[in-house]
C-alpha positions as CSV (number, residue, x, y, z in Angstrom):
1,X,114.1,109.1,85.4
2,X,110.8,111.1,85.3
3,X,110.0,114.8,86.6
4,X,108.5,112.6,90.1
5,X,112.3,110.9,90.4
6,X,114.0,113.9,89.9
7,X,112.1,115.8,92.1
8,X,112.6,113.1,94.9
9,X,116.4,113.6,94.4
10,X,115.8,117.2,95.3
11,X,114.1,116.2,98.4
12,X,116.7,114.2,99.7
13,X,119.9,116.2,98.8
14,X,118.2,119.5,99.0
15,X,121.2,121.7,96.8
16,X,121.4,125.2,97.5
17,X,120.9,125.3,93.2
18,X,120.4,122.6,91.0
19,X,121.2,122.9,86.8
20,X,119.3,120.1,85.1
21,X,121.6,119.5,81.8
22,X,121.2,117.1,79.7
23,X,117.5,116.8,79.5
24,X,116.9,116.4,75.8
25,X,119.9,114.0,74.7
26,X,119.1,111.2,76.6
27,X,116.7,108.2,76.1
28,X,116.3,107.2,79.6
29,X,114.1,110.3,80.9
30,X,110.5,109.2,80.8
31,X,109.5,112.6,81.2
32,X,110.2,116.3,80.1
33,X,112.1,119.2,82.0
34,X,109.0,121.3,82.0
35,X,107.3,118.1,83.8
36,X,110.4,118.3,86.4
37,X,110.0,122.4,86.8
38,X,106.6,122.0,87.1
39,X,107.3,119.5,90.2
40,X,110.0,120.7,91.7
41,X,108.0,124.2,91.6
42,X,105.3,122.6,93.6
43,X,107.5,121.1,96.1
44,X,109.1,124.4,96.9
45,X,112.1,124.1,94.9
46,X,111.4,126.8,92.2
47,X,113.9,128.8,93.9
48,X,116.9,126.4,93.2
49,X,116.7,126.1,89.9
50,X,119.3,127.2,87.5
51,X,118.2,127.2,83.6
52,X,120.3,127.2,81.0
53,X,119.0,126.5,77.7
54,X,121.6,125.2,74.6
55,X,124.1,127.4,73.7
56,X,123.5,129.7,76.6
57,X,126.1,129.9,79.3
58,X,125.6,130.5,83.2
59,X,128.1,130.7,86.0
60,X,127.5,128.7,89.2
61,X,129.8,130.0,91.9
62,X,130.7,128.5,94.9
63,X,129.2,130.8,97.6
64,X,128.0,127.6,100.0
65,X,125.8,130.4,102.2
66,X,122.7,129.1,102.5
């Protein structure tokens, strides 16, 4: 998956907050997170993303207003 991909998915589903995790531990991602932040900022979904970075901890409720 690339920033382009992941972005897509966005898109489509359109999550009230998305928390991209495992983004450094995987082979398969043919591009980094910043690429995907970068993209997803320019499509207008900035807003909906949750970071987290390693060894950090963040609560995601499940308030489903929108």
């Amino acid at each position: 998956m690339d920033a382009g991909q992941g972005a897509d998915q966005l898109d489509v589903i359109r999550p009230h907050r998305a928390l991209p995790v495992h983004d450094d531990d995987h082979g398969v991602f043919r591009s980094p997170l910043s690429d995907f932040l970068a993209e997803a900022a320019r499509r207008g979904h900035g807003g909906r993303i949750l970071r987290c970075r390693p060894g950090e901890r963040v609560t995601v409720g499940g308030d489903t207003r929108r």
